[in-house]
N, C-alpha and C positions, 0 to 999 in steps of 0.2 A: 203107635208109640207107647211103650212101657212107662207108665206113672207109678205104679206100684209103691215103691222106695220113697218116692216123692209127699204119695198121698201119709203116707205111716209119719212121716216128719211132720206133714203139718198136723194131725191127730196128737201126737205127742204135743207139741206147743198146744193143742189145744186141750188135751186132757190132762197137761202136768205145769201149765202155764210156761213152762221154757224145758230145753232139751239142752243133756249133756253128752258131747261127745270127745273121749277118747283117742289123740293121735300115737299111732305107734308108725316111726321111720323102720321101716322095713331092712336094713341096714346091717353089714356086719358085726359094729360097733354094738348093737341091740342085739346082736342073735341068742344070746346064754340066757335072756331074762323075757324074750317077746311072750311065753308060755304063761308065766308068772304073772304078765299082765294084763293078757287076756282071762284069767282064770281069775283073777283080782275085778277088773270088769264086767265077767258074768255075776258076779255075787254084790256087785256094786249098785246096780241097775242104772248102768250105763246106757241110754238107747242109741248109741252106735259108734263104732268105731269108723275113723279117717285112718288109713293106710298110704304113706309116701313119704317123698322126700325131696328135696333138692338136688344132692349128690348124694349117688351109689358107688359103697369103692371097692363091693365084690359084684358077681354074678349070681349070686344066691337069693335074690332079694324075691324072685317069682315063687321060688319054693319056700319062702316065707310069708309070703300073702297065704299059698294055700296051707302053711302049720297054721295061721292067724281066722282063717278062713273052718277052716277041721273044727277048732274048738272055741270059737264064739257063738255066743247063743244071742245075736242080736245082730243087725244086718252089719256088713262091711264096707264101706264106701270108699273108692279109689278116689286120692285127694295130688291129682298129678303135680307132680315134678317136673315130668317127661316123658314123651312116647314111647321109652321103653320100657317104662315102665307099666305099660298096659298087660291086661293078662285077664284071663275068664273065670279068674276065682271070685272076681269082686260081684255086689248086689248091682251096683250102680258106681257112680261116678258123677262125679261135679265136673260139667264141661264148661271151663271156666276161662276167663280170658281177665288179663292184668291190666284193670281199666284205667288204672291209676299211672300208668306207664306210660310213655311214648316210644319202645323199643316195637317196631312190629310184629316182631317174629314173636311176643308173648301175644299178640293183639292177639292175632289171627294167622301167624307162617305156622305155627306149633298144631292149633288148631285141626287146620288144612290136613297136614301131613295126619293124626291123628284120625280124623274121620273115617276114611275107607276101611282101618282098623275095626273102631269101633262097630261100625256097621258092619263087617262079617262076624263080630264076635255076641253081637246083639246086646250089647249090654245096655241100659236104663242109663239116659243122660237127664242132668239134672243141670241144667245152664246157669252158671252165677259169674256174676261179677266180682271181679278178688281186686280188692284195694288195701294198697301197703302204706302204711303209715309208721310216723319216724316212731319206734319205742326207745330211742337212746344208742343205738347201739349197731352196728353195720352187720344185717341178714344174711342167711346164705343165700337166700329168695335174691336180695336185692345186688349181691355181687354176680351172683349165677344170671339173673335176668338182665341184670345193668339198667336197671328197676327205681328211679330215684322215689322216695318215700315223702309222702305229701305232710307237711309238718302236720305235728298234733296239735298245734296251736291256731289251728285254721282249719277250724272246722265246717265254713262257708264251703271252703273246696271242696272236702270230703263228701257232703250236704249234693256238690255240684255235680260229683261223680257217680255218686248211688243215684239221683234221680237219671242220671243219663243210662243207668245200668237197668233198670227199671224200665224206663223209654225204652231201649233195644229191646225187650222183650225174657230179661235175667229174671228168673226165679226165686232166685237169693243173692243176698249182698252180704258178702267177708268181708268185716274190718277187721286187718292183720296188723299187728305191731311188730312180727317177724318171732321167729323162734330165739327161745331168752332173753326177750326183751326186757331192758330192764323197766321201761313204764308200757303200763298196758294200754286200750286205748281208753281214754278219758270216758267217763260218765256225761259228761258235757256234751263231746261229740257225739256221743248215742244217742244222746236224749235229743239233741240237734237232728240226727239222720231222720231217725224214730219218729219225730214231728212230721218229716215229710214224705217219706215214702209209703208204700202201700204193702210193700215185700219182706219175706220175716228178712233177718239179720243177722249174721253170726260173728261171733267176736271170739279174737284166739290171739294168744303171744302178753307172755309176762303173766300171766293171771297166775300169781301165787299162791292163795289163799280160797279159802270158803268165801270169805269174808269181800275179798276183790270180786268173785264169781255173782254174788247175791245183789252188790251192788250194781253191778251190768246189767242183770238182769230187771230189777227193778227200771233201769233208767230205758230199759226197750230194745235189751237181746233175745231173740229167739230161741238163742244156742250156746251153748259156752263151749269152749275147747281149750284144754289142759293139753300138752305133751311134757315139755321139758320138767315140768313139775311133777310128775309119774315116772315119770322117765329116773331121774335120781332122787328118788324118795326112796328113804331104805325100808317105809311102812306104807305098803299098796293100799291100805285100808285107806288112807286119804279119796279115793274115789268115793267111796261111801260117803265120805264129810261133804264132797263137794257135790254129790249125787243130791244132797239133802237139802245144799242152799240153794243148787240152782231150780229143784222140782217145789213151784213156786202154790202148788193147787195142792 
């Protein structure tokens, strides 16, 4: 089994005290600026980019991993949506399952079908548990999955759900607040999960600021992840800002 991708993330956590990653939706809505952001990312020192999405509303989105794929100078990691969206441009991949859910088909039906895939394409699977948490605001994650979001106010759960992702054998735990969310996930709860598990952690949805990024980090994220805030920022140099508060060493 290929660790490769795996080993380099946690060397980053360890030689920069937390790691920034970069989501670009692969998406037609993105196609005139996905160049701009990768190219704002290599000079940012991004250490990686998450490629996906929840809904595709063209068929271009494969030939967009590989333009994303062509000119990043840091690895690419498929952050799935869905099976179709698999393809052999990426480094690796998070083979992740919606633990926070009770819809099956995110458990394990998506999974399943998925698998024979990835095993002919041989790609680097990096198994993480993805937990969706309320940021204020109704996800595409959580309409598309039918996915209900574990309040943020109850971080016991949360707590409840990472150790269980941990127990199965997950590598990484996402706490998601969903894409534009309007509250990110709490420092509280970080700092709650971060007490109990053993596994780094990554935290994405609503982080607006440096300033939101640094305090996650301090409270025991592994990872930050920016999209919608890159996404319509009309100055990409913000990666640099954010590059700066999350690289904590």
């Amino acid at each position: 089994m290929k660790t490769k991708i795996y080993h380099y993330l946690l060397n980053v956590v360890k030689n920069k005290g937390a790691g920034y990653f970069v989501l670009i939706d692969p998406d037609k809505k993105n196609h005139s600026n996905i160049e701009d952001v990768v190219q704002a990312a290599n000079k940012s020192e991004v250490d990686a980019l998450l490629v996906g999405g929840s809904l595709m509303m063209d068929a271009g989105n494969h030939d967009r991993v590989a333009q994303i794929k062509k000119n990043a100078e840091m690895p690419v990691i498929f952050f799935p949506g869905g099976v179709t969206q698999l393809n052999g441009y990426y480094d690796a991949m998070f083979f992740m399952s919606i633990l926070s859910g009770r819809n099956p088909h995110y458990l394990i039906g998506e999974q399943a079908i998925a698998a024979p895939i990835v095993k002919d394409i041989g790609i680097e699977t990096i198994p993480m548990g993805y937990l969706l948490l309320d940021g204020g605001t109704t996800s595409t994650v959580e309409f598309m999955s039918s996915t209900k979001p574990i309040p943020m106010d109850r971080p016991d759960i949360t707590v409840a759900h990472a150790l269980a992702a941990q127990y199965l054998g997950m590598k990484i735990v996402y706490l998601e607040a969903g894409s534009g969310a309007k509250i990110p996930v709490s420092v509280e709860t970080i700092e709650a999960v971060n007490s109990q598990i053993e596994i780094p952690i990554i935290v994405g949805g609503g982080i607006k600021t440096p300033k939101d990024a640094e305090e996650r980090v301090k409270a025991g994220a592994s990872f930050i992840v920016t999209g919608t805030v890159t996404e319509k920022s009309e100055n990409l140099s913000v990666m640099k800002d954010f590059s700066e508060a999350i690289h904590r060493k």
